[in-house]
matplotlib code that plots the C-alpha trace (Angstrom):
import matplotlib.pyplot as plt

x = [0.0, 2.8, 4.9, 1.5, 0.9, 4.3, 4.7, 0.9, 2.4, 5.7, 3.8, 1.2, 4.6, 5.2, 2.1, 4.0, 6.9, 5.6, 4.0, 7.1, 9.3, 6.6, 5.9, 8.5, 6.6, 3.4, 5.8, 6.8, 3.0, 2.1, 4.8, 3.4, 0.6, 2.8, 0.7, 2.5, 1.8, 0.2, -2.1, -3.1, -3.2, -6.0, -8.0, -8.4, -9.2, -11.8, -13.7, -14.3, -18.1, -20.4, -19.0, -15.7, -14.3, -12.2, -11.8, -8.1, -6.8, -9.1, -8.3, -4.8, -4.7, -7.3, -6.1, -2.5, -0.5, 0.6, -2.9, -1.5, 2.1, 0.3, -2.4, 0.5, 2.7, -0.3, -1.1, 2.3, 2.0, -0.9, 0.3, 3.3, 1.4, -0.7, 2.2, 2.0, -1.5, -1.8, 1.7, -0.8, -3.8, -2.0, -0.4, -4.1, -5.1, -2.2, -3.8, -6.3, -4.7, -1.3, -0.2, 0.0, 2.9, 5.5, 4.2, 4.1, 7.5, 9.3, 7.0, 9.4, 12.5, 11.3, 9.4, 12.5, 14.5, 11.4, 11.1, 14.7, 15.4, 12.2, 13.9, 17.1, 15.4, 13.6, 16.7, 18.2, 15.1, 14.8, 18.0, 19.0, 15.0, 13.8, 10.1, 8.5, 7.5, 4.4, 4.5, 4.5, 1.4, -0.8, -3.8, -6.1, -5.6, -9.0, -8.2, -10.6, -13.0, -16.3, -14.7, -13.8, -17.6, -18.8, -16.4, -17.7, -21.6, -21.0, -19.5, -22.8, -25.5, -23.4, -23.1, -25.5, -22.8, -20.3, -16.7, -14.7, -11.5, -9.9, -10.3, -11.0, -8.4, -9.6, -8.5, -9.9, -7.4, -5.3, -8.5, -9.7, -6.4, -6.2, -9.3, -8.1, -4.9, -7.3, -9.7, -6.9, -5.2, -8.6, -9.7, -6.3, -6.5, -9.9, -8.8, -5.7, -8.7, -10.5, -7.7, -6.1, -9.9, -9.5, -6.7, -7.6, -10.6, -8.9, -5.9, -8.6, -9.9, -6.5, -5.7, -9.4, -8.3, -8.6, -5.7, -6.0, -3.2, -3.3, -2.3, 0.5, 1.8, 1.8, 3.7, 6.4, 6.7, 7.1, 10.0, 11.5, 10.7, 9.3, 6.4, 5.9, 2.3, 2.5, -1.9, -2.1, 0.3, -0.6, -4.4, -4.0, -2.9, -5.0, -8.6, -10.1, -6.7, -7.3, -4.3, -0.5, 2.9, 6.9, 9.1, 12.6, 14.6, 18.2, 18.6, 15.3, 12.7, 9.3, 5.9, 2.7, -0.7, -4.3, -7.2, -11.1, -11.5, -9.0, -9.5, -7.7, -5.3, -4.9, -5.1, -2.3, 0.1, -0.3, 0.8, 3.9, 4.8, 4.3, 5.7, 9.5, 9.2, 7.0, 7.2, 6.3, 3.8, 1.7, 4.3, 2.9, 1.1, 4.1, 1.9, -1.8, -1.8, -2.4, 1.2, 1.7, 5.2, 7.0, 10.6, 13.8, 17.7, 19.3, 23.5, 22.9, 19.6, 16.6, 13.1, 10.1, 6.2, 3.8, 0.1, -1.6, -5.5, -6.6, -2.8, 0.3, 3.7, 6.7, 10.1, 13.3, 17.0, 19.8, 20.2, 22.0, 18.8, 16.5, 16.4, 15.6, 12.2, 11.3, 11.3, 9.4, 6.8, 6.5, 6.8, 4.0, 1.9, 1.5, 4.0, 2.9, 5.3]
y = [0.0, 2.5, 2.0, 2.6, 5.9, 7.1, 5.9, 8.3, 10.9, 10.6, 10.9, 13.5, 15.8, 15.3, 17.1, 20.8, 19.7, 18.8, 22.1, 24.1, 21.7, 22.2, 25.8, 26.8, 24.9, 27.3, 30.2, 28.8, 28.6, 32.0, 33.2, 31.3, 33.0, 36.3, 37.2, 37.9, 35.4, 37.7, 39.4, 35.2, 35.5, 38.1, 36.6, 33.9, 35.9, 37.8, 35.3, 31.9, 31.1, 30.5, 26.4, 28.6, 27.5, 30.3, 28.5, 30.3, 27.4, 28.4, 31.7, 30.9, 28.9, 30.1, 34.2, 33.0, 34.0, 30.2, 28.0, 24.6, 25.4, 27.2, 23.9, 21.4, 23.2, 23.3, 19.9, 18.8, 21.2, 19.2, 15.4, 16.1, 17.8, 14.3, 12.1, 13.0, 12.7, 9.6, 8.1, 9.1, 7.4, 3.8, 4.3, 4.7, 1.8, -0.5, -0.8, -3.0, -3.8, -5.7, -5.9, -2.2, -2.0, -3.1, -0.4, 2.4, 1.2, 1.8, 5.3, 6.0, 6.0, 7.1, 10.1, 12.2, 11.2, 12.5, 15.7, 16.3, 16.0, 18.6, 21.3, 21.3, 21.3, 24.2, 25.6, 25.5, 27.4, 29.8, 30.8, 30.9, 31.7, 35.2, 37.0, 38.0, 41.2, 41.8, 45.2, 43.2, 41.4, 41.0, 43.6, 41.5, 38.5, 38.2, 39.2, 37.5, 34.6, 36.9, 39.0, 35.9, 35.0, 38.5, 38.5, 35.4, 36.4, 40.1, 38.0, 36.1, 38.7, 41.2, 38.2, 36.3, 32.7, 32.3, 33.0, 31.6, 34.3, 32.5, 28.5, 27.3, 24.4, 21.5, 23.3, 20.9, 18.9, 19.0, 18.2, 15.1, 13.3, 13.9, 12.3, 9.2, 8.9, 8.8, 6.9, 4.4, 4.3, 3.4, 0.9, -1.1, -1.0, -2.2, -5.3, -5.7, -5.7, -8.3, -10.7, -10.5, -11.4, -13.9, -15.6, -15.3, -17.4, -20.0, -20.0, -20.5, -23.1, -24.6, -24.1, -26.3, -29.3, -32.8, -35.1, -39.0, -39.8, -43.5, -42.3, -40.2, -43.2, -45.2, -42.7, -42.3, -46.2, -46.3, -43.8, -46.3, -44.3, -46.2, -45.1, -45.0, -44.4, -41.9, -40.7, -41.8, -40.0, -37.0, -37.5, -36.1, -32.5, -32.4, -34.2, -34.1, -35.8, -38.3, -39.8, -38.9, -40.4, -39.7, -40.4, -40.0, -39.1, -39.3, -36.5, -34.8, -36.3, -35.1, -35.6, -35.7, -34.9, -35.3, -33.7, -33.7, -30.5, -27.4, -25.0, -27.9, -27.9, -23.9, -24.2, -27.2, -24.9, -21.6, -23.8, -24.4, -21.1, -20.2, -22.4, -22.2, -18.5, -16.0, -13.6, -15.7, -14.9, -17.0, -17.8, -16.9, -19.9, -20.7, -21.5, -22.2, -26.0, -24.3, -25.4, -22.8, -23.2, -21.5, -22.0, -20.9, -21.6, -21.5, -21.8, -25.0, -26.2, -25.6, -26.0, -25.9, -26.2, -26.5, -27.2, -28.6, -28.7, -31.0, -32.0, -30.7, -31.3, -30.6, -30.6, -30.3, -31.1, -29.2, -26.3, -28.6, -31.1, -28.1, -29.4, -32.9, -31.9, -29.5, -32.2, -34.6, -32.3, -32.2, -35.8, -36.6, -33.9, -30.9, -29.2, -28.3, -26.3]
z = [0.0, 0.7, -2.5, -4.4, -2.3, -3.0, -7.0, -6.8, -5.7, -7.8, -10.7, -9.2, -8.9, -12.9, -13.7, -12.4, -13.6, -17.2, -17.6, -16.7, -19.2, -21.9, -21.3, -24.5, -26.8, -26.0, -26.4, -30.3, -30.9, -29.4, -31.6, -34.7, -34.7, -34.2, -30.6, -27.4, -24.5, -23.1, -25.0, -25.8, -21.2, -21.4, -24.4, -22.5, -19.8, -21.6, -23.4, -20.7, -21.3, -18.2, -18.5, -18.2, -21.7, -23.8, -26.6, -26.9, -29.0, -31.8, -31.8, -31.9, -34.5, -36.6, -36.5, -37.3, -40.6, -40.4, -38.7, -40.0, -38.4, -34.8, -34.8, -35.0, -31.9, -29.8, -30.8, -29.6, -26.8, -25.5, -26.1, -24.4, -20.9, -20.9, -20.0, -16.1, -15.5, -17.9, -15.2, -12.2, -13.2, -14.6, -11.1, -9.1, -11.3, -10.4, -7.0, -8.4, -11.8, -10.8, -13.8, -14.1, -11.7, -13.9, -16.6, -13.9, -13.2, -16.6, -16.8, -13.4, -15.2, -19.0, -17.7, -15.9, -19.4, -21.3, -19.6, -18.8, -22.7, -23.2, -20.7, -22.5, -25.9, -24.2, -23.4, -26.6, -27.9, -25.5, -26.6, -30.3, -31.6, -32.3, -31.7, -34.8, -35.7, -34.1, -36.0, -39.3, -38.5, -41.9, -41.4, -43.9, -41.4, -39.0, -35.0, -33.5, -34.3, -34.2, -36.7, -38.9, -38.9, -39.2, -42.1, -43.3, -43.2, -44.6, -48.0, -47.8, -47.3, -50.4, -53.0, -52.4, -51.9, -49.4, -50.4, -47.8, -47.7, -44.8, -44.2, -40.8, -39.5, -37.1, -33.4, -31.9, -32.7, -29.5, -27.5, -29.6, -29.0, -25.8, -25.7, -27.5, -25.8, -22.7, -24.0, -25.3, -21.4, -19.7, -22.4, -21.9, -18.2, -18.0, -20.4, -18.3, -14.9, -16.8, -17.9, -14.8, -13.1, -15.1, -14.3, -10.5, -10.8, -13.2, -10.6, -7.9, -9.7, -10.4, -6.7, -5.2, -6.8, -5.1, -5.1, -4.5, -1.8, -3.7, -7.0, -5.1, -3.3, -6.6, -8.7, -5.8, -5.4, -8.9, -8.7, -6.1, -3.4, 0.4, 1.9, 5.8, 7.2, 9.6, 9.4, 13.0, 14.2, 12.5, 12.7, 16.5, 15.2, 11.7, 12.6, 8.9, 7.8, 5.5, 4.9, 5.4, 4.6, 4.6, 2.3, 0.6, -2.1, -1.9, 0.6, 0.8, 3.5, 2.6, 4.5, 2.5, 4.0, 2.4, 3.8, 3.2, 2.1, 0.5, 3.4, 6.7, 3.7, 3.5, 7.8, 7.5, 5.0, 7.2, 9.8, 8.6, 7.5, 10.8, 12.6, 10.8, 9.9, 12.0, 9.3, 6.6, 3.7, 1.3, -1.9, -5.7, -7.2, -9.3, -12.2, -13.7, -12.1, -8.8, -6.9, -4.1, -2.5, -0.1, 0.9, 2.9, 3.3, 6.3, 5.5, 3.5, 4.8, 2.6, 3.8, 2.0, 2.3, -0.8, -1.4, -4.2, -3.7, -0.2, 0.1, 1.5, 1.3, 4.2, 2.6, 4.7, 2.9, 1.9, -0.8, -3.4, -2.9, -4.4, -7.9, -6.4, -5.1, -8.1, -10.2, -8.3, -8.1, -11.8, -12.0, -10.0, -11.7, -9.0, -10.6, -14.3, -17.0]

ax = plt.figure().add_subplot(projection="3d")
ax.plot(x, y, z, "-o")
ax.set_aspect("equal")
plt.show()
């Protein structure tokens, strides 16, 4: 829970920071359009709507000498802010979405390089460009969008057709991949969400199998391994314990225990944990068979203590006999590549 607070609020930090690496790039598009930054400031200003929309980019873009040049730097302008809040909200979703992590996790590391290359990119501009002449400004060229469309509907009501003297560009643009990218970003997550529900409840599945102790005894005596009844004895610590047996291979001594139902196994497997490691937490199910294993080295000794469905398995032997019991595993079928 605390690494996901504190990769949130990493990103939540990128949002300033992205705006103040990206700020040049709205300077080359105020400049574009030959306006100073602000004089674009107070437009903006002037003309929010009651919903509090100024609809400054289609001003800018459609009053410059250049619209196709101004639209494609605000365009960029806007693509490159998204990044930070995009990083925040694949990092909220990782909560619930695990495989989101590992994505949040590369955007750690590629979004400093991003925005570190943008400053000195910035940098560089900031220094070797030039303002336009404002003075030079075309005075044919429309200075606001009501004037445009006054323009417009004065050519209509004289001749009688529209003659278009100045060509509108999409400005909304910007906003419509923004959209998109946003769009695209929720979209995946949610299909990430639903795969990875997915494989939980096949994993659970996987995981609730029941395993016949007979069938385990025959494959291990066919491996040339002895088998030593020990259910009595263990029958007075596990009272839904079905059956339960030890036996060896080379080094390894394992114990096997069958139960009547998954959950004495999942009581029987906690058990163990605790017992040789206070501390101890559940292992991953190492695969879509449903094996869940967890193990620990002491100097040379290894122990180790797996469940497959209603059974469990107590493993002690030494760290070179690791390979020993892995196998076995997969030879008797818990263990499934």
């Amino acid at each position: 829970m605390e690494n996901h607070f504190l990769r949130i609020i990493y990103f939540v930090l990128f949002v300033p920071i992205s705006h103040f690496c990206i700020n040049w790039i709205w300077t080359a598009a105020c400049r574009s359009s030959v306006k100073h930054e602000d004089d674009v400031r107070q437009y903006e200003i002037e003309n929010r709507n009651f919903k509090g929309q100024s609809f400054v980019n289609d001003w800018l873009i459609n009053t410059s000498p250049t619209p196709h040049k101004t639209l494609l730097i605000v365009t960029l302008h806007s693509v490159l802010f998204i990044p930070g809040p995009v990083a925040t909200g694949i990092a909220v979703m990782a909560y619930f979405v695990e495989p989101l992590i590992s994505v949040s996790e590369v955007l750690a590391v590629v979004l400093p390089c991003v925005y570190f290359s943008l400053s000195v990119i910035g940098l560089i501009y900031k220094r070797f460009s030039k303002e336009p002449d404002y003075s030079a400004v075309d005075t044919d060229l429309p200075t606001s969008l009501k004037s445009l469309q006054l323009e417009e509907t004065a050519d209509e009501w004289k001749t009688g057709k529209r003659e278009i003297k100045f060509h509108y560009v999409p400005s909304n643009l910007p906003k419509l991949i923004v959209v998109v990218i946003w769009t695209a970003v929720f979209l995946w997550a949610g299909f990430s969400f639903m795969t990875q529900q997915t494989e939980i409840i096949s994993e659970k599945i996987a995981a609730n199998k029941t395993v016949d102790s007979q069938t385990v005894k025959l494959q291990l005596e066919e491996q040339g391994m002895q088998i030593f009844d020990d259910t009595a004895y263990y029958r007075n610590n596990w009272e839904s314990l079905t059956d339960a047996f030890t036996t060896h291979k080379e080094d390894v001594s394992m114990v096997f225990y069958f139960f009547e139902g998954i959950s004495d196994a999942e009581e029987c497997y906690g058990y163990y944990i605790n017992k040789y490691h206070f501390t101890a937490k559940e292992g991953p199910i190492i695969n879509e068979n449903g094996f869940i294993c967890y193990s620990e080295t002491y100097g040379t000794s290894y122990w180790s203590v797996a469940r497959f469905g209603n059974s469990v398995i107590e493993v002690h032997g030494t760290i070179d006999d690791i390979p020993i019991f892995e196998q076995l595993v997969k030879d008797i079928g818990y263990w499934k590549e």
